[in-house]
C-alpha positions, 0 to 999 in steps of 0.5 A: 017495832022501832020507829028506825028512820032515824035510827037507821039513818044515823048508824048508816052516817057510821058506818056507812052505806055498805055496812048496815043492811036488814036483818034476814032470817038467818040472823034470828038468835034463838026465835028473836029476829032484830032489825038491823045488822051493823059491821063497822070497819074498826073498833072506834066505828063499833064503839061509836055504833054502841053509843048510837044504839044505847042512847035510842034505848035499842038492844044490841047483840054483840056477833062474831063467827055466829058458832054459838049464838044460841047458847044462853038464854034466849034474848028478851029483846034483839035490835041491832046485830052489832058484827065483829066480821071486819074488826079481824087483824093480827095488830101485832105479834111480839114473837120474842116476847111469846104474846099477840095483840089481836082484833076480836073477828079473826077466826082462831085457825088464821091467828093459828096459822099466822103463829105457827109460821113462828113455831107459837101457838094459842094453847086453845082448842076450841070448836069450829076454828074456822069460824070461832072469833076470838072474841067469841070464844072469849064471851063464851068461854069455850075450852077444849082438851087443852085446858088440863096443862095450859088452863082456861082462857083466863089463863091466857088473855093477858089484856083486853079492849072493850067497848062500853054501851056510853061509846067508851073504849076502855082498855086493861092489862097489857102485852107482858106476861106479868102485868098485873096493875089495874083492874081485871077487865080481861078476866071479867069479860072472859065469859060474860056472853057480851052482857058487860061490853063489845070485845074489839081486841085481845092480848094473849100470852103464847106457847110454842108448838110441840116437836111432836106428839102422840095419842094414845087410847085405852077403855074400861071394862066398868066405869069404876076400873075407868075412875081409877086409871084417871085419878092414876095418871092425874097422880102420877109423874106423866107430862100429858097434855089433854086427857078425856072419857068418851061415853055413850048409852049401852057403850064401855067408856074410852079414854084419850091421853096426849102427850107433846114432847121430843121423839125421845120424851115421847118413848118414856112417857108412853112407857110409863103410860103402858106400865102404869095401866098394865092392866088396860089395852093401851093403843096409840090412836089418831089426833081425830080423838080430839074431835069428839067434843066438836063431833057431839054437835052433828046431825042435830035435831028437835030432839037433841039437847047439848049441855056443859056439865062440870063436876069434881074429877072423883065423881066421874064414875058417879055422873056416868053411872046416872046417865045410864039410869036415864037410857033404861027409865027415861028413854033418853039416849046420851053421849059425853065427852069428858075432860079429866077436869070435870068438864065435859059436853052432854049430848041428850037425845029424847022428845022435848018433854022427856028432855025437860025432865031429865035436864031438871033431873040432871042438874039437881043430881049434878049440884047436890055433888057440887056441879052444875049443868049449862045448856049450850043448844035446845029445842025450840021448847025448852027456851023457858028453862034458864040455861045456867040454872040456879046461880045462888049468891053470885047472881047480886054481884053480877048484877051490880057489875052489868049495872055499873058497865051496861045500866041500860041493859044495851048489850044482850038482856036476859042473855046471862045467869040470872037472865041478866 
């Protein structure tokens, strides 16, 4: 335990009375329950709580929206939730100039709705917006359906202010499109999981909302019938936006298809559709499709297992085809939710030991085809396996990084590939 007279009594001279309280059950990461929860009121009182923590030689999880604090490896050790809660202003939104500087605690859904008023969007469509931050979603690097015409959050983030473990706010890029000077801060913290610094705030290029928009759905009497009509549309002229297969054990696979344009450009773009898989039953569906990733995350139990695949888009028929190998040998039941990109959410049902297996199982067949498996959320039991896997050359490069930005191991340890 920490001796935290003092500790506690210098961060409470930061940030004040109100803003630091004990730790409660509800604010365990994985089974490892800190001490302290910090919520300064702006990024120069986060930073300074940083220093506090770095120099005590305490660790510190960075918190936003708490979606998705059990992805990862468990903590080796947690002292200090440090909380972005109040750090969640739009700073300023240059419509003209299709870009937002905004604070890394504002939920995806306000800044949505505050750019919609002007006709803008985030082109990201990540899960539970009403309580995903921005800098959540940044360190986790979450991506939906969108992804496929308007990229990854990579290809969004324009610029980024972070907070070093030494109490340095360190800031680069900028808020036009084609900055490019400087160092990559904004790419390098994108899906770090907070090992290299506190995200406090974020610059985004933006799109404009759709005139319209519709959905439509088709299925596959096998999965090979459903390979050829992805790779067909991914070949062909069509301008969609999203595409996704939907699968589970004992089901036909299903498609979703978006398309975003004018009343007009819809008609042609659903004609062609319906020409090009002339041989498929094409329907138009509601937007709820879109859910379906988010959907894969309900009615959890000790038995369910949710895991990021990724795989190259001409394997899709591959992959779908193993998993119904583990339903029949395996006892394992599955669902998934697959972008035409090759990333998608697994969901696996089995008792812990049997999950076990099948992930070890799963990630080889995945890596020896150039994929890779990442746990999201597992039972209690299969904390001791490394939710990235094996990260090969990359792991010393990482390591070099977290030491020059975090020598310490402050922020989030054993949290990161490699248990960085």
């Amino acid at each position: 335990m920490l001796k935290t007279s003092s500790i506690e009594e210098n961060l409470r001279a930061v940030v004040g009375p109100h803003n630091l309280r004990t730790a409660s059950a509800a604010d365990a990461v994985s089974g490892v329950l800190p001490q302290f929860v910090a919520e300064p009121d702006d990024e120069h009182q986060l930073a300074s709580v940083l220093s506090l923590a770095n120099e005590a030689g305490i660790a510190v999880l960075p918190r936003g929206g708490a979606t998705k604090l059990d992805w990862g490896n468990p903590p080796k050790k947690a002292d200090l939730i440090l909380s972005t809660a109040r750090l969640n202003r739009i700073v300023e939104h240059a419509w003209a100039d299709l870009t937002v500087t905004v604070e890394a605690g504002c939920t995806l859904r306000s800044l949505q709705n505050a750019l919609a008023q002007y006709g803008q969007r985030l082109a990201f469509d990540g899960l539970w917006p009403e309580r995903a931050t921005i800098g959540g979603v940044l360190s986790t690097n979450d991506s939906g359906a969108l992804r496929l015409r308007f990229g990854a959050l990579r290809d969004l983030i324009i610029g980024v202010t972070i907070a070093l473990p030494d109490g340095t706010l360190a800031s680069s890029g900028g808020k036009v499109v084609k900055n490019v000077a400087g160092y990559d801060l904004p790419k390098l913290v994108t899906g770090a999981f907070g090992t290299l610094g506190v995200i406090t705030r974020a610059v985004f290029r933006l799109h404009p909302l759709p005139r319209a928009a519709k959905t439509f759905s088709f299925t596959a009497e096998n999965l090979p019938a459903m390979q050829q009509h992805i790779l067909a549309i991914q070949d062909s002229q069509l301008a969609h936006t999203s595409l996704q297969i939907r699968c589970a054990a004992g089901e036909f696979p299903a498609a979703d298809i978006l398309f975003e344009a004018t009343d007009a450009g819809l008609a042609a773009q659903e004609s062609q559709l319906r020409k090009l898989l002339s041989s498929a039953r094409v329907e138009q569906s509601l937007e709820n499709s879109w859910n379906a990733r988010q959907d894969l995350w309900n009615s959890l139990t000790n038995n369910t297992l949710l895991a990021k695949i990724s795989l190259l888009p001409t394997d899709i028929a591959k992959t779908l085809e193993f998993l119904k190998t583990l339903d029949a040998s395996r006892k394992t039941d599955w669902q998934i939710v697959l972008q035409a990109t090759g990333i998608g959410t697994l969901r696996l049902e089995a008792d812990p030991a049997q999950l076990s297996a099948t992930v070890e199982l799963l990630r080889s067949e995945l890596q020896s085809r150039s994929g890779a498996l990442f746990l999201l959320r597992r039972p209690p039991e299969l904390n001791s396996i490394d939710a990235w896997g094996n990260a090969g050359d990359s792991v010393s490069l990482m390591r070099a990084v977290k030491h020059q930005l975090d020598p310490k191991n402050t922020l989030n340890p054993g949290r990161f590939v490699g248990r960085i």
